[in-house]
N, C-alpha and C positions, 0 to 999 in steps of 0.2 A: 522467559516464561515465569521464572520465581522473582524476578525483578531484583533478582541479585547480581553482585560483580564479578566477574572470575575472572581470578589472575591465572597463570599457566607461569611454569617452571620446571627448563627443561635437567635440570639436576639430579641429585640422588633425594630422596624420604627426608634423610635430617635435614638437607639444605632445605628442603622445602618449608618443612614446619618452622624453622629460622626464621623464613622470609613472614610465616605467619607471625611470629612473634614479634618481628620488625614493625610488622602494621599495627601493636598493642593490644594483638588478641590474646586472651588468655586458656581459652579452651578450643578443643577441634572435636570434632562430629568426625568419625570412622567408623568404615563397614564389617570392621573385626570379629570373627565369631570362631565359638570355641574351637570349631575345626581346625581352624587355621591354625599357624604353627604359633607356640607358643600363646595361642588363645586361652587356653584355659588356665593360666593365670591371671587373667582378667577378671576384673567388675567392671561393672556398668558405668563405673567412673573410676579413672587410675592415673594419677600422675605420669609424667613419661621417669624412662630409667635414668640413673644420675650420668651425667653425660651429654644428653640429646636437650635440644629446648625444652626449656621450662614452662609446660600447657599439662591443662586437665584433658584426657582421653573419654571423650565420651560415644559409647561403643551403643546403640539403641538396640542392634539386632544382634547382640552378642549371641543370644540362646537358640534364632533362628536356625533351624532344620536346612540342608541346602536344599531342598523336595518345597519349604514353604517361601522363598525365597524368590523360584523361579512361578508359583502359584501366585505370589503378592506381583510379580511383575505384569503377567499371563492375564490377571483378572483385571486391571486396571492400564494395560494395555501402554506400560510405559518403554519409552525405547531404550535400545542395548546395542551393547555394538555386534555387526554381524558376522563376528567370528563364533560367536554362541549358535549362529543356527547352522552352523558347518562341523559340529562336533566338540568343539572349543570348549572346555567345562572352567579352568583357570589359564589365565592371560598374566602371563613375569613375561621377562625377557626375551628378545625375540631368536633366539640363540638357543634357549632350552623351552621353548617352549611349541609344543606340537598338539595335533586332535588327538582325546582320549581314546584309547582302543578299544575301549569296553564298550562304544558308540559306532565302531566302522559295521557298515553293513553288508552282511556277508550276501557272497555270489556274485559281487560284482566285480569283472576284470581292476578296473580303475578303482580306488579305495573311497569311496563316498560315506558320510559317520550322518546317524542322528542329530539331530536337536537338543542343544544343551540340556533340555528339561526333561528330556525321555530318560535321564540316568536314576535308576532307581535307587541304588545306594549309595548316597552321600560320603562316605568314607572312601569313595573313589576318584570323589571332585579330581585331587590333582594326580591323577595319571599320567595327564598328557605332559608334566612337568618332568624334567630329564634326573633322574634319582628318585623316580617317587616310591612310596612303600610300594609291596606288591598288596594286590588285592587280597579282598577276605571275600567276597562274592563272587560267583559264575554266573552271576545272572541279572547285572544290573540294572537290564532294560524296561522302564514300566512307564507309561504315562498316567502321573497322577492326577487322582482323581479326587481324593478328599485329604485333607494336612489337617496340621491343628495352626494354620494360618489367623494370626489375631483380626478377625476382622467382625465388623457389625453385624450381631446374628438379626438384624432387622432387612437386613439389604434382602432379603427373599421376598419382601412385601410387593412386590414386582408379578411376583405369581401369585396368578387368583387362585381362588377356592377352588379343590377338584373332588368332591364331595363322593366318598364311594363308605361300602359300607359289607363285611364281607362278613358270611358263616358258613357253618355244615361243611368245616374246611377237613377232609383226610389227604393221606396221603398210601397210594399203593405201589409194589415190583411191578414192573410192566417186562410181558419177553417179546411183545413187540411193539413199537411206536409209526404212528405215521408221518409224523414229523419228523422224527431225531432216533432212527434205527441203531441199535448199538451193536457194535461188531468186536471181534477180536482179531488179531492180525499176527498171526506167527512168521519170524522172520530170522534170519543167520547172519550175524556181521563175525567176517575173520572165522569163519566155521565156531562158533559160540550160536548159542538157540538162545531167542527172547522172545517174548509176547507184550501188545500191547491193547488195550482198550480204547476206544476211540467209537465216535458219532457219524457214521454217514449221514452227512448232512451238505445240501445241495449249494451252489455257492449265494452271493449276496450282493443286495446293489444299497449304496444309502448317497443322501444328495445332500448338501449343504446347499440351503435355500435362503435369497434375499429378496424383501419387497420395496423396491426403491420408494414407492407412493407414500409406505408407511416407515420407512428408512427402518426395515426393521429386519433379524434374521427369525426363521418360520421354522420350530420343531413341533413334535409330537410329545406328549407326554401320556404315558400308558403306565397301568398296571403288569407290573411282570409277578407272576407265580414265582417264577424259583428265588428271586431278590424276597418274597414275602417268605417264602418256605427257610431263608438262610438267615435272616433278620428276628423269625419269631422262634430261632432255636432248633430249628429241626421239627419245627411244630410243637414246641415246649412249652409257650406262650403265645399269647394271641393279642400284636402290637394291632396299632392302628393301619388298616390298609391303606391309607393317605400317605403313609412313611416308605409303603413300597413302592411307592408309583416314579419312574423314570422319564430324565429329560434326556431325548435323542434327537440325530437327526431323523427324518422320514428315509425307514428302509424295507425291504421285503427281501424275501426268497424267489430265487429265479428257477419256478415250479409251473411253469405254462407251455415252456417252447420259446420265448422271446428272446434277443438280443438284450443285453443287458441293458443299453439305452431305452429300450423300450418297455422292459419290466420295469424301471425307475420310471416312465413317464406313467405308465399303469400306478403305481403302488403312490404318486404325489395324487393323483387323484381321487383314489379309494380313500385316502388317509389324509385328505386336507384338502380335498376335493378343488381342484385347481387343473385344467385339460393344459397341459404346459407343451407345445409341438417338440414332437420326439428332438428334432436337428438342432434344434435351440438350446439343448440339454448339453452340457459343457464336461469331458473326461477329465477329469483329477488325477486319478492315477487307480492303483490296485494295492490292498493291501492283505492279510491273512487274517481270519478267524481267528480263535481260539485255538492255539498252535499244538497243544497236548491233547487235544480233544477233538476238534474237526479240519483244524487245518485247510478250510475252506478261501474261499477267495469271496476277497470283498469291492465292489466295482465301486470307487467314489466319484460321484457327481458333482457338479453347480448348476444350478437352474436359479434366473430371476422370473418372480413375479408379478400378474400385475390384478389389477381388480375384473378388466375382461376376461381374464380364464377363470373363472371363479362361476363352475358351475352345481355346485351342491356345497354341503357341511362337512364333508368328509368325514372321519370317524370312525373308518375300518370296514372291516368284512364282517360281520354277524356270527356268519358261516363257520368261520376260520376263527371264532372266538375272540375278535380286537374290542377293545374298549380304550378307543381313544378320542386324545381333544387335543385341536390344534392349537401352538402358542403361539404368540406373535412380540420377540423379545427389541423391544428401540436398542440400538446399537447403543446411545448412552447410560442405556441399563444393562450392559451383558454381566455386570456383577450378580443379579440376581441368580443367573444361570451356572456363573462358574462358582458360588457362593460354595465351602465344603458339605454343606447338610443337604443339598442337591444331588441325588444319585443320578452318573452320568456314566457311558461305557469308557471305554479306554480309548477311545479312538477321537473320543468329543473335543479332546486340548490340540489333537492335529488339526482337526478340521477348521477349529478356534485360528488357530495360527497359520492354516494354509491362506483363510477369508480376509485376516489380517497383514498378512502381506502380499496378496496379490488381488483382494478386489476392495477392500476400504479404502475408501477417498481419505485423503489427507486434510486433518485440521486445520 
């Protein structure tokens, strides 16, 4: 692919760099960064220590976040080995080295772990290493969604103009919602009293959608209120409402009576107006809400599209207050999408990576 040679040597690190030295190279390119041991005595260029071959260390991603790392891979869709997508955060020896724990997924008999790049805090990369520090987190699971990833803040040029324009913005208490009732929930663990707040809010269906015609994957992008209400301060300031608008996949609320295949065949229609036959609509799996807060259940779908089901513009429901526009992202562009200045839910880098390994066609 880079139309370079690669030697392989099955030895130790110094042998190795010996044998570079043997071929008359003077410097080597490694993926060293502070976290690593001993990294943070590095720059960006450092002789090796007296002892080991004599090469310049040139270290590009010394400063790299392990959070932008797995973004720079994710966005540009390069391959890895696939013990990262089994839990796998650092790969030594195979003797001390195991899936991170801070990745297994709880509730299941059999130990099954997240995706390398669901680990939220980086200072726990080598866990799964047999001596590793203990953790400083309880809670490193997140899939990210924005880094400070070096990359060209031009790649958004992929997204058109979504021209909105907002005023006569307040905000008020509500004691009751029709959408998002909020309750309190008293409860006893170990005879101890606690209380929690939380959102009755009804479960969810969203569908990762491809149009093979136009080789391209098909979100929504809409204006969300509470992303504009969190962005401009609590209502402190009054940003551009362009800034708040979200790229998702197409989802709804399952508020009619339907099956959940069928409220996702409902809500691609309303919402990118597309009649897609219920049976054709492909199960993903099930995932959770917002776990502190509604702990609802999320149905994920795949549906392909095609130009024959395309019976309206879609757009949303009036009624139910939607302002949406459909997008239609070429697969050779999904940088635009994953770009950081793109606000996306949490859920958008699975669906990214579920599409990516089980229905992209190979290069």
């Amino acid at each position: 692919q880079y139309q370079r040679r690669v030697h392989g040597d099955c030895g130790s690190q110094k042998r190795g760099l010996q044998v570079v030295v043997n071929h008359g190279k003077r410097a080597v390119f490694m993926g060293t960064r502070r976290t690593d041991p001993h990294g943070n005595t590095l720059s960006h260029m450092t002789p090796t220590t007296p002892g080991w071959p004599a090469l310049m260390r040139i270290t590009p991603i010394l400063d790299w976040s392990y959070q932008t790392v797995w973004s720079y891979i994710l966005a540009r869709n390069l391959p890895y080995p696939s013990l990262y997508s089994i839990g796998y955060t650092s790969i030594g020896p195979k003797i001390s080295t195991r899936p991170n724990p801070f990745l297994r997924i709880s509730g299941n008999s059999s130990p099954q772990y997240y995706h390398a790049a669901c680990l939220k805090d980086g200072s726990l990369e080598r866990c799964g290493r047999a001596g590793a520090p203990s953790p400083r987190s309880s809670s490193p699971l997140e899939l990210q969604t924005q880094t400070n990833e070096p990359l060209d803040d031009t790649q958004d040029r992929h997204l058109p103009p979504f021209p909105l324009e907002i005023t006569n913005v307040r905000v008020e208490d509500l004691q009751r919602s029709n959408w998002n009732p909020m309750k309190r929930m008293y409860y006893k663990i170990d005879g101890a009293e606690y209380q929690w707040d939380l959102v009755d809010r009804k479960d969810i269906v969203a569908c990762v959608m491809y149009h093979p015609q136009r080789d391209s994957l098909v979100f929504v992008r809409q204006f969300r209120p509470a992303v504009y209400y969190v962005d401009s301060g609590r209502l402190g300031s009054r940003p551009n409402a362009v800034d708040s608008c979200t790229v998702e996949m197409c989802a709804g609320v399952m508020d009619k009576g339907l099956t959940p295949r069928e409220t996702m065949a409902l809500e691609i229609e309303e919402e990118c107006g597309y009649r897609v036959p219920v049976e054709s609509i492909e199960e993903v799996g099930v995932e959770r809400d917002n776990l502190s807060l509604t702990g609802s259940k999320v149905h994920i779908f795949y549906a392909e599209l095609n130009d024959g089901m395309k019976v309206s513009s879609g757009g949303g429901v009036a009624a139910e207050n939607e302002l949406i526009e459909v997008l239609y992202v070429p697969l050779d562009s999904l940088d635009s999408v994953l770009h950081k200045n793109v606000i996306k839910p949490m859920g958008f880098f699975f669906a990214m990576d579920w599409f990516t390994r089980n229905k992209m066609r190979p290069m």
